[in-house]
Structure formats: C-alpha cells, structure tokens
matplotlib code that plots the C-alpha trace (Angstrom):
import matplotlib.pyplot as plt

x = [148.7, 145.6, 144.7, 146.0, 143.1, 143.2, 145.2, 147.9, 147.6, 148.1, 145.4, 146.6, 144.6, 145.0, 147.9, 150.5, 153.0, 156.4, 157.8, 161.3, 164.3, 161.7, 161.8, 158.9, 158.8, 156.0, 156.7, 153.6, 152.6, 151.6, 151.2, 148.3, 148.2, 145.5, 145.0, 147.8, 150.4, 153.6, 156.0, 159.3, 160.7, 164.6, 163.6, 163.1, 160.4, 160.8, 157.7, 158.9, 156.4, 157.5, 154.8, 152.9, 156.7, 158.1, 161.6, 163.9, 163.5, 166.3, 164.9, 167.4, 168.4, 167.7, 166.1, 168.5, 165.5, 164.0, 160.8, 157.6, 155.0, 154.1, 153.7, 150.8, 150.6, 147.5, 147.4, 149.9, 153.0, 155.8, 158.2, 161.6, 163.6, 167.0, 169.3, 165.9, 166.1, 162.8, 163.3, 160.6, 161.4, 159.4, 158.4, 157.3, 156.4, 152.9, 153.0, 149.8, 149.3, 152.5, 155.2, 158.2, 160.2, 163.8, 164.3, 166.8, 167.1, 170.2, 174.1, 173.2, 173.0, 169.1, 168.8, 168.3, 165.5, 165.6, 163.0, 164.0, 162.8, 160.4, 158.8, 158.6, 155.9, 155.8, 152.5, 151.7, 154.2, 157.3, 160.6, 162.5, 165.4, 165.9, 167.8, 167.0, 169.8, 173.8, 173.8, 173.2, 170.4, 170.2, 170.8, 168.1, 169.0, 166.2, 167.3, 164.8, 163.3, 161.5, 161.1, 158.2, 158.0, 154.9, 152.9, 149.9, 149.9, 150.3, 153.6, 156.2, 159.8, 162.7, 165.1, 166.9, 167.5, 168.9, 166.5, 166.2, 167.9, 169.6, 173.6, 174.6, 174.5, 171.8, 172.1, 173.0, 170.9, 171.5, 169.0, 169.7, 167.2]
y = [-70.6, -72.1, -68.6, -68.9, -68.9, -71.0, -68.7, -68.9, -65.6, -65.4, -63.2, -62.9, -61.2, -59.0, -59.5, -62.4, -61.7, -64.1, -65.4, -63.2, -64.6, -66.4, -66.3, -66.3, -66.8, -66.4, -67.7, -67.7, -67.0, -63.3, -61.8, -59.5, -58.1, -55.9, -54.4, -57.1, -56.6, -59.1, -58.2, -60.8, -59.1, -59.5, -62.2, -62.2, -61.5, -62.6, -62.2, -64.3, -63.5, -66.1, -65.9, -68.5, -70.5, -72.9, -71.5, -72.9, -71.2, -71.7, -70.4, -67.7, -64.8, -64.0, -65.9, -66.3, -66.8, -64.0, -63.5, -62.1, -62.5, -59.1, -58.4, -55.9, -54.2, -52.2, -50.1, -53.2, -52.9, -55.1, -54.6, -56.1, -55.6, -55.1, -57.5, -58.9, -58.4, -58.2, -58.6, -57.9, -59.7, -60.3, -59.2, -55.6, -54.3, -52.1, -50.2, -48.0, -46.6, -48.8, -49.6, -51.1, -50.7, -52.3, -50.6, -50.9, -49.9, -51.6, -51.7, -54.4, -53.0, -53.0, -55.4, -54.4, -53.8, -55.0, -54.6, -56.0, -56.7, -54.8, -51.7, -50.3, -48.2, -46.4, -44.7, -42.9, -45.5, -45.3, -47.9, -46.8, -48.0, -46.4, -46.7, -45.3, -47.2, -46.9, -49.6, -48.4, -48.2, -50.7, -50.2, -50.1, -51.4, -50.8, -52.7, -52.1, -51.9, -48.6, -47.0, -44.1, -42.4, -40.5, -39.2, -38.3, -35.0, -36.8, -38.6, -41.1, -41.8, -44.4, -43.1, -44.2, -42.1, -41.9, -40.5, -37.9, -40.6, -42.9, -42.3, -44.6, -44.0, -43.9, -46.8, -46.2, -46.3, -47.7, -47.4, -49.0, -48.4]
z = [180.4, 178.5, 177.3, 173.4, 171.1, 167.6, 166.1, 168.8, 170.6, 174.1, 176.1, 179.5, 182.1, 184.9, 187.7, 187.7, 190.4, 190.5, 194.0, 194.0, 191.6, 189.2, 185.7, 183.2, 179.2, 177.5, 174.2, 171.2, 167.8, 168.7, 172.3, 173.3, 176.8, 178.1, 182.1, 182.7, 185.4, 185.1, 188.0, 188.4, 191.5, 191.0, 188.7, 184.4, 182.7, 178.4, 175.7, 172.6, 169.5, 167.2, 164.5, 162.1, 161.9, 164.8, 166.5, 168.3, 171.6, 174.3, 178.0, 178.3, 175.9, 172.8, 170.1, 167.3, 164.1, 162.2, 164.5, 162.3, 165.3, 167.2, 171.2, 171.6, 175.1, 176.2, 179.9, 180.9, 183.5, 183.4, 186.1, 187.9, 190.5, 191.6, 189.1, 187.1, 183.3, 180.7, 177.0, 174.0, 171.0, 167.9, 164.8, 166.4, 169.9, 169.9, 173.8, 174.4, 178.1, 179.3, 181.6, 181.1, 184.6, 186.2, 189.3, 192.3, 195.7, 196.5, 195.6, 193.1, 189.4, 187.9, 185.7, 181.8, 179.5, 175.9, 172.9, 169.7, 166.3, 163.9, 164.4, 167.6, 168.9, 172.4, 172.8, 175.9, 177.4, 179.5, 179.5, 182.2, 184.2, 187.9, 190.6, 194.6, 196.2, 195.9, 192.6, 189.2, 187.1, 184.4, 180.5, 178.3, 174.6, 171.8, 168.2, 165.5, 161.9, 163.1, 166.1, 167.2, 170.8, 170.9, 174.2, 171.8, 173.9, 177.1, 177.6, 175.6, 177.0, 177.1, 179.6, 182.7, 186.1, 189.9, 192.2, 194.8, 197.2, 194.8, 194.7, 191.6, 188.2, 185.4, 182.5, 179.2, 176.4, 173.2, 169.9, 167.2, 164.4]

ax = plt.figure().add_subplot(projection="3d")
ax.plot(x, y, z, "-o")
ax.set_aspect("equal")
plt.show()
C-alpha cells in the first residue's frame, strides 16, 4: 500500500479480497479504514497500530512493545473463513457501523478473533464468531485498558454462535478489561 499520508496513517479504500490461505499485516503509525472490505478467506487478516515509535514487528502474532497508535474502523467489514484468524492491536480500537467476522462451514474449527490494547470501542458494530458446519466456532479474546459496547439504539455485540444448520459448538469468549 502507498496510501499512508506524512503523518503515517494508512487510508485504505474500498474492497481488498485475499486468494484463500493468504495472510495480510497491515502494520503503521495509526490505521483509518472507511467503506473498506478486507476478506482473507481461511487466511489472516492483522492491523498493527504501532504509533509515532518504531517496533519490532514479527509477521505472526502479537506484537510484544507497548503500542500507543490507534486503528479507527468506519462502516468497514473484515472477515475470514474456516481456520483464518484477525487480530486488532494498538494503542485503542474505535469500530463504528462494523464487522468483525470468523465463520465456518466445515469440521475445521473458525479461526479466532483478537482486539488488544487501549480502549476499546464497539459502536453499532458486531465481532462475531460462527459456525454452520459440524466444526466449532472460533474464540473471540478482547484484552483492554477500557472497553464500551454501545448499539446507540441500534445494535452493539461481541458474541459467538451455531446456526440453524451448524452442529458444533460456539467459542468462548474471554474479556479482560
């Protein structure tokens, strides 16, 4: 991506589809998505907000630094598939009219869905883990400063489920705030 602007902020736009299995990191000062679909069928999706100070930043897992740089997520949908994984981590995660999706319809296990560092905000957004096969949905792990789930009247949730045709077992989740 040549999107970051002097300041180091990455603006990426609309729709970036990953061939299934692939992994992407997007690792910056501060990220800022708006009307932005990132899909990594079966594959990982990370957003790395590092701040104003370098990191060391391995391409797996998490980021072992302090992070003080914030991801910012505006009517955006990130989304993987069967044993895919997506992980937040920064400084604080901002979601307003967002998605934040692992689902499975197979016997593999989805994959999880972590958010960690800083405050936390879910506004009118959703991080959900599902599964519609005979594998279980994936766990979804929140560790933060702060955390606040509102819907603003509409909706807000973190949660994990089995549909109408699914026969394995929701994810657990785990808050630590």
């Amino acid at each position: 991506f040549n999107n970051l602007d002097a300041s180091g902020v990455l603006d990426v736009g609309p729709t970036i589809e990953l061939k299934p299995g692939s992994k992407l990191n997007i690792v910056a000062g501060e990220v800022t998505l708006d009307s932005t679909t990132l899909s990594a069928p079966n594959g990982n999706l990370r957003l790395i907000a590092v701040g104003e100070k370098s990191a060391d930043v391995a391409l797996t897992g998490e980021v072992a630094a302090s992070l003080i740089g914030s991801i910012q997520a505006n009517a955006t949908s990130f989304s993987t598939t069967e044993g895919g994984s997506i992980l937040f981590q920064g400084g604080g995660t901002t979601l307003s009219a967002s998605s934040i999706t692992s689902t499975n319809a197979t016997s593999l296990v989805a994959g999880p869905i972590s958010v960690v560092g800083g405050d936390v905000v879910v506004g009118e957004s959703r991080i959900l883990t599902s599964t519609s096969g005979t594998g279980n949905a994936g766990d979804i792990e929140v560790r933060a400063q702060s955390l606040v789930v509102d819907g603003n009247g509409v909706f807000a949730a973190i949660d994990t489920e089995v549909t109408d045709t699914g026969s394995g077992r929701t994810g657990n989740i785990d808050i630590d705030v």
